[in-house]
N, C-alpha and C positions, 0 to 999 in steps of 0.2 A: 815859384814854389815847386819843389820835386812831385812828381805823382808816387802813387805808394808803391813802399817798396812790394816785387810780387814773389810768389812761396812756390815751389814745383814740387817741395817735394812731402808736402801734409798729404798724407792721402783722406777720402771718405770712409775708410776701414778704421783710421787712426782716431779721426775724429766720433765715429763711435765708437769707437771699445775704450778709447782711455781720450778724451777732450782735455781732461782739466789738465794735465803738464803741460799742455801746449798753450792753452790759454794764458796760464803763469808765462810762460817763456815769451808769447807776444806782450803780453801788458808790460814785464820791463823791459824786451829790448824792441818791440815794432806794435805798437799797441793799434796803428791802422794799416793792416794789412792785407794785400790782396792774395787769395789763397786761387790756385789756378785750378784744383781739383774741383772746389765748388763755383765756381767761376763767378765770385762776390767778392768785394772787399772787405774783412772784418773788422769789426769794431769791439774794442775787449776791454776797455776803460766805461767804468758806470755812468761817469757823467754825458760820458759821448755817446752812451746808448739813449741814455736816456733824453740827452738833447734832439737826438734823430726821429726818437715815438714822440718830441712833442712837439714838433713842427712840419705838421702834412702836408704845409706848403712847399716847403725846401724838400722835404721826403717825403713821396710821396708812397701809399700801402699797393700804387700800381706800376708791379713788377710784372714785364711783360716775358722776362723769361721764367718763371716759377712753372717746376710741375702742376701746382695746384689747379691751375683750371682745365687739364684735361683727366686729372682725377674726380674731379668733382662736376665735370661736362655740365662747368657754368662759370659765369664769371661773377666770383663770390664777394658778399659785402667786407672781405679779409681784405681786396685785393681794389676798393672803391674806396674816396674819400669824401669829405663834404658833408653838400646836403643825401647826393644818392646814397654813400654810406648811412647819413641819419639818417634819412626814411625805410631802409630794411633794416636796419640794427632795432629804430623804435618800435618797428612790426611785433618784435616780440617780448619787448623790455614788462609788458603788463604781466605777463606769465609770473616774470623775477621779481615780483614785486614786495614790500619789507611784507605786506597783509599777504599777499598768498605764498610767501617762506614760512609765516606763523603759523597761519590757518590751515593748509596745506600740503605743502614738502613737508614741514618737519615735523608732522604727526606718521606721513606715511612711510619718508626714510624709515623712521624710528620701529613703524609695526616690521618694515623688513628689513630692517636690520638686525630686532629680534629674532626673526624666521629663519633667516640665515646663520645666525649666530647657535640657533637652536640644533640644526644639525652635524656642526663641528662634534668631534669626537674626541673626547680630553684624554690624558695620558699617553697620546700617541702623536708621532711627529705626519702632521701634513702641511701639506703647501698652501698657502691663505691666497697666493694668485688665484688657483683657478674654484678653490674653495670660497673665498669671500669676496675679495678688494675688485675682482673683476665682475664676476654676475650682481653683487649690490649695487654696484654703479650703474649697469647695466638697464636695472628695476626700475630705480629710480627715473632713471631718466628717458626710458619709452614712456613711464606714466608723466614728465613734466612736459615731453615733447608729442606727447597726443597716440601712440605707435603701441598701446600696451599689448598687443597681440604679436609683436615682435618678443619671438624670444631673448634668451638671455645669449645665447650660443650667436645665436644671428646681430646682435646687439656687438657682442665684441668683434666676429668676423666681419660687420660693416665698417666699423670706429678703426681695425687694425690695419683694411684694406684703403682706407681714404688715408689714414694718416703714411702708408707706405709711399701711397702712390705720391702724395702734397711733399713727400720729405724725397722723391727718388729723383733727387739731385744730378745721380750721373743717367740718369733718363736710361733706363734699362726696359728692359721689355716687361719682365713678368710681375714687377707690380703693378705697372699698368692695365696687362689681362685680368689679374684677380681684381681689380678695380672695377673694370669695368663689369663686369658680371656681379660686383655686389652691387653696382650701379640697377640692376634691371632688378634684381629683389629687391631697393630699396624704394625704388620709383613704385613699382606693385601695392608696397604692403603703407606705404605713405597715403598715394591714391585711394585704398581699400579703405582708408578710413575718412575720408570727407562726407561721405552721405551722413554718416553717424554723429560725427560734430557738428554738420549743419542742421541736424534732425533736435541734437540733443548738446548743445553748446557745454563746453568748462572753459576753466583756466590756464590750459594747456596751449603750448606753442602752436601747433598747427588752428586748432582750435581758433586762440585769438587773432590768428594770421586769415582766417579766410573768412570768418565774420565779421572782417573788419568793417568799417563803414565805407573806408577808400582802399581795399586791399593793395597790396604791391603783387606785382605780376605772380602768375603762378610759378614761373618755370624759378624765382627768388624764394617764393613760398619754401620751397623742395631743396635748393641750394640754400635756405638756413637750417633748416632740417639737418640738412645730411654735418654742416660746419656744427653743430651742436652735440651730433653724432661723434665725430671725429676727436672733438676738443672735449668734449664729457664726460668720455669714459675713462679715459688715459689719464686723464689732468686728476682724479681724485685716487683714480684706485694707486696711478702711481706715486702720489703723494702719498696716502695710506700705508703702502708699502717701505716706503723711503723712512719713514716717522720711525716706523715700529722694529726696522734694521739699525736705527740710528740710536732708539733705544736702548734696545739689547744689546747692542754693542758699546753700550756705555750706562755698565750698572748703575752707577753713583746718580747720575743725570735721571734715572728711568724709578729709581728710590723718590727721590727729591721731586717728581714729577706726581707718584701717586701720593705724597705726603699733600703737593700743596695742593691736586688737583687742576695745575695750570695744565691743561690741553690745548692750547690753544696756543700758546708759545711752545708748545713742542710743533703743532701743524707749522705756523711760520718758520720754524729752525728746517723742520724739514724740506718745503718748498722752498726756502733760499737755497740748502748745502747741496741739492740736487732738483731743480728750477724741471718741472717736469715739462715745460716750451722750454725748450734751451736757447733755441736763436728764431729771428723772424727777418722778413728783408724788407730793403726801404730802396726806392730809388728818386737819384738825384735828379731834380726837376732844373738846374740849373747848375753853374757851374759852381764851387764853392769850395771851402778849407777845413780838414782834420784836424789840429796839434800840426800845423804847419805842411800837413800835406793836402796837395789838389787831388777834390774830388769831382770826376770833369762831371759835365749835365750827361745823364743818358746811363753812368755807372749804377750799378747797384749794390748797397752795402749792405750789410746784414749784420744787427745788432744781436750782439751773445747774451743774453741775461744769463745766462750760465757761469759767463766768466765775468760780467757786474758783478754778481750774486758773490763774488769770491774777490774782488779787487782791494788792496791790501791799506788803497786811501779810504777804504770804506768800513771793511772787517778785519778784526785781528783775527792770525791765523780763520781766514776763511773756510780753508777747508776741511775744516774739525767739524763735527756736528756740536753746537755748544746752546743748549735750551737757556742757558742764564746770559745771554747777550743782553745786555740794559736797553741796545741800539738795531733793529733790526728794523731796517728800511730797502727790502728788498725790491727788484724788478720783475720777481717769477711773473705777476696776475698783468703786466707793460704796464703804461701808462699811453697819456694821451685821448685823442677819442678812438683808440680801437682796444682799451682799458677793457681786460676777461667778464663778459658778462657774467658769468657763470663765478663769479670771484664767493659772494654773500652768500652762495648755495653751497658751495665747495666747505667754505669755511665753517659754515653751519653744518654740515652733514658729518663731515668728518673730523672736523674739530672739536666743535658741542655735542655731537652726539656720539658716532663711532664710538674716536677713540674712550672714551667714558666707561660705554659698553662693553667695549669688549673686554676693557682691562682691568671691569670691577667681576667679569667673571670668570676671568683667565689673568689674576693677579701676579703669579708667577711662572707667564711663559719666559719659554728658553728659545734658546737660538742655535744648537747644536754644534752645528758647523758654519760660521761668518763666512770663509772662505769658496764654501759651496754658492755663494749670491752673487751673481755677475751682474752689473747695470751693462746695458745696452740703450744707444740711442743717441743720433747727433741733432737732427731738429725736435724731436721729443724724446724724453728717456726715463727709468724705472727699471728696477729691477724684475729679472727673469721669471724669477721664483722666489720663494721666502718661507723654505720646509723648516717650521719653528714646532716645538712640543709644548700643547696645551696643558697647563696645570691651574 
């Protein structure tokens, strides 16, 4: 069997600023292909993503060339399988749990979601990036990961520095600098607060992480922290984002949505047509076959949920934004065991709650200018800005 055909000429430029033609263009004519820019083989058919996240034998999540572990200066349970994957994944699953989303998250999302909602300013056009969808992420999630003395400013500049550094594919220098310097505020203001949780325990990540009875090492401790960081903030506010451009930009759909009050099929529509992890990588633990192409042991492929999320054996016209899909079985949250912890919280926050809010008291915002919104982003992505008028 032929090994995959290989691409010299996709850049990482191309791949974030405009992905989805290309994706289309490999699913019908090279659906596994090796792209030499990001030096992975991709995988751009759903079923073949999806067969790779669920078998951590044959693919395994330890990819020895990933920028991730010298951004995150650890070797993260993203990047472990098994058992050592499940014993730091379980360290902090008690935090996620359905009684502390009830009892918990989603009374305190909800009080700052109002607080924040409460200083938007109506009748005038502002940007809900750095107004809302970024600092409520933010809140929330120093208070579920233990950090709440971590601002909202340091909250986004730590999550934007990890996730540059884990995506800096062609290994450039300066996000790696800025990386590592949010590296030493994060380790500080993490450490600063153990006396206090061990003094005065909750249900918080750090929290249940070092009161454990069998804790897992510290220096894991601090590397789930930071991966909760990275994937926390980006993963709701950009979804948030994506929902409410997707709306506006298709009145009839954003009518039909506050008639029925389905929020929550608008969240899913959203997180498939623009999969806020767009790709993740696998490597081949042995030798084995694509759709008839060899994928030798040692290769590393990287499944697109980006381009799943849009595959044409899966969705009609995928890449519509369409809230009345009957069938939405998307790959945004993967599958497998390294399945989005953070999937129940996301969906809960900004699904049931958020969007609700905001659009029982900004029933007819607008979107001025569509054309003014650029998404960015090849291993994660979301829109720039999103200067909408409050009405």
């Amino acid at each position: 069997m032929p090994l995959a055909p290989v691409d010299t000429d996709i850049t990482i430029d191309q791949l974030t600023w405009d992905p989805y033609p290309i994706y289309k263009r490999l699913r019908a004519e090279a659906p596994v292909t090796r792209v030499e820019s990001v030096k992975r083989t991709l995988l751009t058919k759903a079923d073949d993503c999806r067969a790779a996240k669920d078998n951590p034998v044959l693919f395994s999540s330890n990819d020895p060339s990933t920028p991730m572990e010298k951004a995150f200066e650890a070797h993260t349970l993203m990047r472990k399988d098994g058992e050592e994957h499940m014993r730091e994944r379980m360290a902090m699953m008690p935090t996620f749990s359905a009684r502390n989303l009830k009892t918990i998250w989603a009374p305190s999302y909800e009080a700052h979601a109002k607080a924040y909602l409460d200083r938007l300013p109506r009748d005038e056009v502002v940007d809900l990036f750095p107004l809302l969808a970024g600092p409520l992420a933010s809140r929330i999630l120093a208070e579920v990961l233990g950090i709440p003395d971590a601002t909202d400013d340091e909250m986004q500049h730590w999550s934007q520095a990890l996730i540059d550094g884990a995506g800096n594919f062609g290994w450039f220098d300066e996000p790696f600098e800025r990386v590592a310097q949010a590296n030493v505020v994060m380790n500080r203001c993490i450490e600063g607060n153990v006396a206090r949780l061990k003094a005065e325990p909750d249900q918080s990540a750090l929290s249940v992480m070092i009161n454990a009875e069998d804790p897992i090492a510290w220096s894991q401790i601090v590397a789930n922290i930071k991966i909760a960081i990275g994937g926390g903030i980006n993963e709701p506010r950009d979804a948030l984002l994506t929902i409410i451009y997707g709306l506006l930009t298709n009145p009839d759909q954003f009518e039909e949505v506050k008639r029925t009050g389905d929020w929550s099929a608008a969240f899913e529509e959203g997180v498939r047509w623009v999969a806020p992890i767009q790709a993740s990588s696998r490597l081949a633990t042995e030798d084995t076959e694509i759709r008839g192409i060899t994928i030798p042991k040692g290769e590393v492929v990287m499944t697109i949920q980006a381009s799943a999320n849009h595959d044409e054996d899966r969705f009609d016209r995928g890449d519509l934004f369409n809230v009345f899909r009957e069938k939405n079985v998307h790959q945004s949250f993967g599958s497998g065991p390294h399945h989005c912890m953070g999937t129940h919280l996301s969906r809960l926050m900004v699904g049931k709650i958020l969007l609700p809010m905001l659009f029982e008291r900004f029933p007819n915002m607008e979107l001025p200018d569509p054309s003014a919104v650029k998404f960015k982003g090849f291993g994660f992505r979301g829109p720039l800005s999103l200067p909408v008028r409050l009405n």
